[in-house]
One Martini backbone bead per residue (centre of mass of N, CA, C, O) as a GRO file, in nm:
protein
   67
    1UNK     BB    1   1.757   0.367   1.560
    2UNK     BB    2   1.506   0.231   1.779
    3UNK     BB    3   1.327   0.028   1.862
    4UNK     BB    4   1.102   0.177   1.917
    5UNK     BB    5   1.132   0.303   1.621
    6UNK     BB    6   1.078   0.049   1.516
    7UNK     BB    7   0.812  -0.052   1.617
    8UNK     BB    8   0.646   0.162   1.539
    9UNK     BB    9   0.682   0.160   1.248
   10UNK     BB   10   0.556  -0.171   1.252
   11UNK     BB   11   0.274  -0.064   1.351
   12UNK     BB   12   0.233   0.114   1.114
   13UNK     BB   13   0.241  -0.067   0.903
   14UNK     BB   14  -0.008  -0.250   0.994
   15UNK     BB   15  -0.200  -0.049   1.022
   16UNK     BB   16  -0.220   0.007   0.736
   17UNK     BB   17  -0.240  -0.278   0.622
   18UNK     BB   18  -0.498  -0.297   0.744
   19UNK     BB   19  -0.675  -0.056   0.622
   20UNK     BB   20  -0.674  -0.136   0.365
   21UNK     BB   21  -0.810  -0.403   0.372
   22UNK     BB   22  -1.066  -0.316   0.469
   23UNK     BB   23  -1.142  -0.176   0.301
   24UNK     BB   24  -1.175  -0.347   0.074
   25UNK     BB   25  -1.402  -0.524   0.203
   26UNK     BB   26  -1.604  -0.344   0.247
   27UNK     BB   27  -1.631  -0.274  -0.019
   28UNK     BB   28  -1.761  -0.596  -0.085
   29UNK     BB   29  -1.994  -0.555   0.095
   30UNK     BB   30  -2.150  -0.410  -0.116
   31UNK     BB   31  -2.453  -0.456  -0.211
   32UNK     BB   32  -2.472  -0.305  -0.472
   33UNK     BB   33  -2.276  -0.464  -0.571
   34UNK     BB   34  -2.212  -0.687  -0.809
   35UNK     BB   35  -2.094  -0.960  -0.824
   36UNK     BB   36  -1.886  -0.929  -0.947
   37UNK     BB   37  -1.738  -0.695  -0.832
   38UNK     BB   38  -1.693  -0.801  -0.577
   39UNK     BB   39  -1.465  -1.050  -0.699
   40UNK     BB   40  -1.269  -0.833  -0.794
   41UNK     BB   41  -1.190  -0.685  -0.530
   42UNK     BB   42  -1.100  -0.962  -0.368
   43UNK     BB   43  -0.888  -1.016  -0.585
   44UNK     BB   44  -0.753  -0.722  -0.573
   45UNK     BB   45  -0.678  -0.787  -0.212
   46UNK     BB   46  -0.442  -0.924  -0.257
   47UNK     BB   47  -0.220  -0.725  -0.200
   48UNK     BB   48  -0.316  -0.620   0.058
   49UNK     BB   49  -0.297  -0.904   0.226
   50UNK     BB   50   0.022  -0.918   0.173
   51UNK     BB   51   0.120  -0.667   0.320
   52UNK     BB   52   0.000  -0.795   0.608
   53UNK     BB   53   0.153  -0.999   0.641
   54UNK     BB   54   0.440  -0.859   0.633
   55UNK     BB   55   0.392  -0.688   0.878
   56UNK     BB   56   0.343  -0.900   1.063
   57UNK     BB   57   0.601  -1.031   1.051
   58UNK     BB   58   0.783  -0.855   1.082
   59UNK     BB   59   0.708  -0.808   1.370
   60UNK     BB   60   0.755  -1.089   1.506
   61UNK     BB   61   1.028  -1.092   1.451
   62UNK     BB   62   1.105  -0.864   1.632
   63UNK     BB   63   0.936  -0.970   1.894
   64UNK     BB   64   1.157  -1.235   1.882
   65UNK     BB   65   1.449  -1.029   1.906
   66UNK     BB   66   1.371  -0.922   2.171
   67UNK     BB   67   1.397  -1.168   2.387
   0.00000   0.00000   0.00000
């Protein structure tokens, strides 16, 4: 595997784990849902969140060990 295909790979890992997390957040901020439920969802986005991160991280890593 080449950087770049190391880099695409890690960016789209990132851009996955950003889908997910707005899409929960997205969830949260539904107005129809009572406020518990919208409070579980937030609860529930940690995982997404978590997952966010370490995206964000592996991508940092990579581009700072490219330089």
């Amino acid at each position: 595997m080449t950087n770049s295909d190391t880099l695409r790979d890690l960016l789209s890992d990132l851009e996955a784990a950003l889908e997910d997390h707005s899409f929960a957040l997205h969830t949260a901020r539904r107005a129809a849902l009572p406020l518990q439920e919208r409070l579980a969802v937030v609860r529930a986005s940690r995982a997404s969140r978590e997952r966010l991160e370490a995206a964000q991280q592996a991508l940092e890593r990579a581009a700072g060990s490219a330089t």
